[in-house]
C-alpha positions in Angstrom: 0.0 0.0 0.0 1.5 3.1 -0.9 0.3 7.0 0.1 0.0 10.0 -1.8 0.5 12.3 1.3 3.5 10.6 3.0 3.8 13.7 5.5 0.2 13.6 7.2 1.9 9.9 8.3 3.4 12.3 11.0 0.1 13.1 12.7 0.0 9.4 13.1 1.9 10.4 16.3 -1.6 12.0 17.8 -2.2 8.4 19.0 -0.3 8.8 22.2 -2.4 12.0 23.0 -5.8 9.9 24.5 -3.2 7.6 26.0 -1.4 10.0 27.6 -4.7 11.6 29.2 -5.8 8.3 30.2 -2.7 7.6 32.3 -2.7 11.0 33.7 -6.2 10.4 34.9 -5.9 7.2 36.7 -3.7 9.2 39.6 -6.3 11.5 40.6 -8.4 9.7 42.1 -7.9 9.5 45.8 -9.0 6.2 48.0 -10.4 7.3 51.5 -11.3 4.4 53.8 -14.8 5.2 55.7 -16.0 2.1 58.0 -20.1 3.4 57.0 -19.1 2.4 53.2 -17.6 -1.0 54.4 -21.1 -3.0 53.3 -21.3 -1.1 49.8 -17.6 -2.5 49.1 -18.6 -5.3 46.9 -21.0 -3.6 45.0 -18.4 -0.9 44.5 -16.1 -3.8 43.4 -18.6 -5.2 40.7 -19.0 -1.5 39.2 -15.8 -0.7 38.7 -14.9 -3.7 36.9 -17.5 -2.3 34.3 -16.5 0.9 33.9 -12.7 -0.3 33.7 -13.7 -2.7 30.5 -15.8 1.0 29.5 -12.6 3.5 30.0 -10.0 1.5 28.0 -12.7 0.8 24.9 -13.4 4.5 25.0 -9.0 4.6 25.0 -8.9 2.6 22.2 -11.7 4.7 20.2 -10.7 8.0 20.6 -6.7 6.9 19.6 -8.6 5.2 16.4 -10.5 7.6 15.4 -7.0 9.9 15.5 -5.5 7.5 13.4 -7.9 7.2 10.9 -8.3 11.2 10.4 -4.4 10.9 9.7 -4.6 8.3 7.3 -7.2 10.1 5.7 -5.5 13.3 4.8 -2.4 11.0 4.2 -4.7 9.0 1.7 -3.5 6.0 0.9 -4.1 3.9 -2.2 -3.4 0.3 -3.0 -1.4 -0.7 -6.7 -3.2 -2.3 -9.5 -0.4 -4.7 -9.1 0.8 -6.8 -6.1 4.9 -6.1 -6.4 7.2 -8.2 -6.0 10.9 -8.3 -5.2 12.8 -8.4 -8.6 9.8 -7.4 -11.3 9.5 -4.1 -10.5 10.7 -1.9 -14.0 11.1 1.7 -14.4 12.4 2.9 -17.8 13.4 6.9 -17.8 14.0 8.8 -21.1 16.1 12.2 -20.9 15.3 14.3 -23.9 19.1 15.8 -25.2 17.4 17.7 -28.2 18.5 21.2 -28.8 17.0 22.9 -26.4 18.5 21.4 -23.3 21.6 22.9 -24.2 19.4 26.4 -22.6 21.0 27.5 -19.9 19.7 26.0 -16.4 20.0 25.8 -12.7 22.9 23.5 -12.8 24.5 24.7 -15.9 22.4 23.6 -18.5 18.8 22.3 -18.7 19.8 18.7 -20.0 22.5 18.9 -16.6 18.9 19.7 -14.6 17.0 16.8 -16.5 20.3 14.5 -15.3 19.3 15.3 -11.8 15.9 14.8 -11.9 16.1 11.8 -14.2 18.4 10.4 -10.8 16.6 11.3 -7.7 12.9 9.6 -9.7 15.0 6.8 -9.2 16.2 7.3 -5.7 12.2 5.5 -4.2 13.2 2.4 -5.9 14.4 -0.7 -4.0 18.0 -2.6 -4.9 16.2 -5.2 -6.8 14.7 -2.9 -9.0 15.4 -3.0 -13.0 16.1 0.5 -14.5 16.5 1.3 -18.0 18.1 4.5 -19.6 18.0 6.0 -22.9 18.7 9.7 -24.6 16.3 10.5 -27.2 15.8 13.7 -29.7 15.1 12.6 -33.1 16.2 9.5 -32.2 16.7 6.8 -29.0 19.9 5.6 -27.8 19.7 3.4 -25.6 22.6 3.4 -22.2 24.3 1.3 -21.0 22.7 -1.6 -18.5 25.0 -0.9 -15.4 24.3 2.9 -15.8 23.5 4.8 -12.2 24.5 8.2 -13.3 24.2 9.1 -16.2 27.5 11.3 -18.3 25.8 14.1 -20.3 26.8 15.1 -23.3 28.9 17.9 -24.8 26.5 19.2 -27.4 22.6 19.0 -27.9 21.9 19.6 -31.4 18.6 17.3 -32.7 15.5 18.1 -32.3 12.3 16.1 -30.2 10.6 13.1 -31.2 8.4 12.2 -28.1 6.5 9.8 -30.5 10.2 8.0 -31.1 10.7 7.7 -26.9 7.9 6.3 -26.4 7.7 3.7 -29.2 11.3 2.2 -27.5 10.0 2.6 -24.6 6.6 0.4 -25.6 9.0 -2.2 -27.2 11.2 -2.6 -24.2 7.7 -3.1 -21.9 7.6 -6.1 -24.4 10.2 -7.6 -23.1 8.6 -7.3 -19.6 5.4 -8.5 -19.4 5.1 -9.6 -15.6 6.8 -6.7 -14.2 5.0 -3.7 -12.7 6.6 -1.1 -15.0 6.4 3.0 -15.4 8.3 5.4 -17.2 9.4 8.4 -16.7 10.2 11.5 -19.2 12.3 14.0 -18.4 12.4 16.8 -21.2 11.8 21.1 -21.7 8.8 20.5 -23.3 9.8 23.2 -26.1 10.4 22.5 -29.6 12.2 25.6 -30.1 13.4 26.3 -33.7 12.3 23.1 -35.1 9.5 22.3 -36.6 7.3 19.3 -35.3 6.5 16.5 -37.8 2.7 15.0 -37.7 2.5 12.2 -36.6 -0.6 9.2 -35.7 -0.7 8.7 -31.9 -3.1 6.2 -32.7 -0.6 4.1 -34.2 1.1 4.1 -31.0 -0.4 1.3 -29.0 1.1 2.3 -25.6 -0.5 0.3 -22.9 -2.7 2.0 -20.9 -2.0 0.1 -17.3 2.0 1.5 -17.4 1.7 5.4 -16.2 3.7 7.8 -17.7 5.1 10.7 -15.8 6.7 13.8 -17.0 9.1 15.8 -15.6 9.6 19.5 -16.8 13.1 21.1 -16.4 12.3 23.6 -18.9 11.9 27.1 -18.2 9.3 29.9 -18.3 10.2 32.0 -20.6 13.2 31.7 -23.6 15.3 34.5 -25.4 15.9 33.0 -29.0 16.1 33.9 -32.1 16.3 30.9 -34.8 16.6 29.9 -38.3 13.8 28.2 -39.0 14.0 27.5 -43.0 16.5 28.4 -45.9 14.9 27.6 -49.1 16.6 28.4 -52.5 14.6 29.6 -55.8 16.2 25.4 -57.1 18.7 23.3 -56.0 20.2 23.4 -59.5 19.9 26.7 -61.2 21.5 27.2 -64.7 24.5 29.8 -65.4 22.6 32.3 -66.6 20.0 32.7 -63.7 20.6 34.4 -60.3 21.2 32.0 -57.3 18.8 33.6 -54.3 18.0 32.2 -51.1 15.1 32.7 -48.7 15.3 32.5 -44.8 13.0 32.8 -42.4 14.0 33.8 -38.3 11.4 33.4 -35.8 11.3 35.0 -32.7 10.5 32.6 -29.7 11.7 35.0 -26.9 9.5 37.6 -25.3 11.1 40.8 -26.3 11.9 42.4 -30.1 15.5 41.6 -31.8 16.6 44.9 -33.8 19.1 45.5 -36.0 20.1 41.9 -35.8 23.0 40.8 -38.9 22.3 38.5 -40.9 25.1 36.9 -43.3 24.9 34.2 -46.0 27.8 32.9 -47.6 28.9 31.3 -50.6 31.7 28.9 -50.9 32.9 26.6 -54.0 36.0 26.0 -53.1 38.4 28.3 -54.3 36.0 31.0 -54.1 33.5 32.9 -51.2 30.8 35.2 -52.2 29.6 36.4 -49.0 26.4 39.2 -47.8 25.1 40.6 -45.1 21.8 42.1 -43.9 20.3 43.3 -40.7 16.7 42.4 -39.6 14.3 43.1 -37.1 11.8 40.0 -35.6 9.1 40.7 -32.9 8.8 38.8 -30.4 6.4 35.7 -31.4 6.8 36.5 -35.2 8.3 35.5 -38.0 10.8 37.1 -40.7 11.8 36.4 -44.3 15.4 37.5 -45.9 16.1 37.4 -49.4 19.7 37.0 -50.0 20.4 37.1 -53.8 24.6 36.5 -54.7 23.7 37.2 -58.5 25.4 35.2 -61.5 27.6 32.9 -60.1 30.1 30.4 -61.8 29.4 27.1 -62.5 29.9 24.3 -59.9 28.6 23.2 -56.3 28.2 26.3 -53.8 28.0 25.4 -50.1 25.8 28.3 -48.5 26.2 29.3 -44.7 23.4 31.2 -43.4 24.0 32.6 -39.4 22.4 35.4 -37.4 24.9 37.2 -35.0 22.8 37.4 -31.5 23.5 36.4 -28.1 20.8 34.1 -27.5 19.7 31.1 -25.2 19.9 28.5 -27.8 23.2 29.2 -30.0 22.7 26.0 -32.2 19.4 27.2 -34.3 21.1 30.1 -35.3 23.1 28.6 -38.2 21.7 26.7 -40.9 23.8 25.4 -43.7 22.7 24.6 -47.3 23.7 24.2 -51.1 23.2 25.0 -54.6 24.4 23.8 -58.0 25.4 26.2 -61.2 24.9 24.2 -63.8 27.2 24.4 -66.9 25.7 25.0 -70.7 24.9 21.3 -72.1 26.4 21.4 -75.7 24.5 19.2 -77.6 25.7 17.5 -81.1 22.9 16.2 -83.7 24.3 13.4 -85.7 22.3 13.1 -89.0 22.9 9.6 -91.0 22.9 11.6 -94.2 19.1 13.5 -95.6 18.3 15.8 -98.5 19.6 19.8 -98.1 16.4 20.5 -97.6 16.2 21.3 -93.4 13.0 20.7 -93.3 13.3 16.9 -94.8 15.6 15.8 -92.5 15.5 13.3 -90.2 16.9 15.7 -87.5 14.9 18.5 -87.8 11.5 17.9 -85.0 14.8 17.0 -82.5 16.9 20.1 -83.3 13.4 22.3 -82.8 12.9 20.5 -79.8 16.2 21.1 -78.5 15.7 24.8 -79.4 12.5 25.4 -77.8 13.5 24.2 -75.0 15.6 27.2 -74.0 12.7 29.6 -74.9 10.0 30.6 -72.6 6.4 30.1 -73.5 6.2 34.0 -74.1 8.7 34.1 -75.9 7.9 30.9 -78.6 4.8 32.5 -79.1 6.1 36.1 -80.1 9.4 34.8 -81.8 9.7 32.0 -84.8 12.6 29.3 -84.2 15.2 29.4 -86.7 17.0 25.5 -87.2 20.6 25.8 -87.5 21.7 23.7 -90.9 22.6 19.8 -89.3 25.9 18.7 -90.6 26.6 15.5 -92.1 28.8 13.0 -89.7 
């Protein structure tokens, strides 16, 4: 049987109180031998047996009743399951997404969920089985021996809560007899990323194992992130301009001004690099173009950063890239036709070839001229 209230157990100690009066009560009564009540000294004897049997039943009622009005505000409740020794399971999961790496009350939030993650642990007995895991985006499961967990140097994914709890559903598998929870220790923020959609229905966590959260996240945030860098294509030809679009979101409470904003361009041998300045209120969203014109051909690795001192430093680079294309030269190979262009067997490829670097504005407003196809 376990309690809810485990401190009301101290009024437990009001028991003593009706005993205490009773004791107290039995020396005031004073015996005083008269020889006129000598004849009523049997009678006398036969009553007070009575009332003796009637003083310690109304002793052992009042101490009840005491005890019960304690374990009433204690309120006790009995488990679904009767425990035993040995099968009893607890399996914690310590989120180490991006976010922990916030600053906290022991350095930084994932060092807080380390300490909470150990003293939920501290009510279990020796027998007890205990299994740890990390989890952001995905689960990694610790090692079996693990007491304290080591945390890591960075915290860079972002939360899957669906992920945690399908390991943790598999591992309850495993465990059928034991009387099993599991505890969560996480921010409960998914600051800078972007949750997926996801079926909970598909889940299939059993309803009989409780789940208990634990918050180490704080109130209130100061963070300006990246959320999304998107490019006009991935592959843009030689002729076009290369342009980027990213969005900052502001998650703290107060306004970001004049924040920079730099995006650079790098193929290898050459950078191509801009800058910007942008303001964000608090709770809103903001959208940079960044346009580096004609660039050469070839693969250009783009680094996009915002220069702030923020809580969470990780969401405030983003990294993408973008191919230049080179001009396909294309050679027509004709087997041998008449001189006539329009009679040979080239001539629907080569006009296909050629309106294909046309807009549809312009094929409408301008007649395609074939080039003469040589014989090979």
């Amino acid at each position: 049987m376990n309690v809810v209230q485990t401190s009301f157990l101290i009024g437990t100690a009001a028991v003593a109180i009706p005993v205490i009066v009773h004791l107290l009560s039995r020396f005031q009564v004073r015996r005083l031998e008269l020889g006129t009540m000598r004849f009523l000294h049997e009678v006398i004897q036969d009553g007070a047996q009575r009332r003796r049997i009637r003083r310690w039943f109304l002793l052992m009622t009042r101490a009840l009743l005491l005890l019960l009005l304690a374990l009433l505000f204690a309120r006790p409740f009995l488990s679904k399951q009767t425990q035993r020794d040995g099968d009893r399971l607890r399996i914690v999961l310590i989120d180490r997404s991006a976010s922990m790496g916030m600053p906290g009350q022991e350095g930084r939030l994932l060092d807080d969920a380390i300490e909470a993650a150990v003293n939920s642990t501290t009510n279990l007995g020796t027998d007890a089985k205990i299994l740890w895991a990390w989890f952001d985006r995905h689960v990694e499961p610790m090692p079996d021996d693990t007491v304290r967990p080591v945390a890591p140097r960075a915290a860079v994914g972002d939360t899957n809560y669906i992920a945690a709890l399908r390991w943790a559903r598999d591992r309850l598998d495993a465990f059928p007899d034991s009387a099993a929870d599991v505890v969560l220790v996480t921010d409960l923020q998914q600051s800078g990323f972007g949750a997926e959609a996801v079926e909970t229905e598909s889940l299939a966590f059993p309803t009989d194992v409780p789940v208990r959260v634990i918050d180490v996240g704080r109130p209130a945030a100061n963070n300006l992130a990246i959320t999304n860098a998107i490019a006009t294509s991935t592959t843009v030809k030689a002729d076009q301009n290369v342009q980027l679009t990213v969005t900052l979101f502001n998650y703290g409470s107060l306004p970001f001004e004049e924040v920079p904003a730099t995006a650079a361009a790098f193929n290898g041998t050459r950078t191509v690099r801009l800058k910007k300045s942008v303001n964000v209120q608090n709770g809103e969203a903001e959208e940079i173009l960044f346009d580096f014109g004609k660039l050469p051909p070839g693969t250009w690795q783009v680094t996009l950063a915002v220069d702030v001192a923020d809580d969470l430093a990780v969401d405030n680079r983003r990294f993408t890239a973008v191919t230049v294309a080179e001009p396909i030269r294309i050679m027509v190979l004709d087997s041998g036709s008449s001189g006539d262009e329009a009679e040979a067997k080239s001539y629907f490829l080569v006009a296909a070839l050629q309106q294909a670097g046309h807009s549809d504005e312009e094929s409408t407003t301008q007649e395609t001229s074939v080039p003469p196809v040589g014989r090979f």
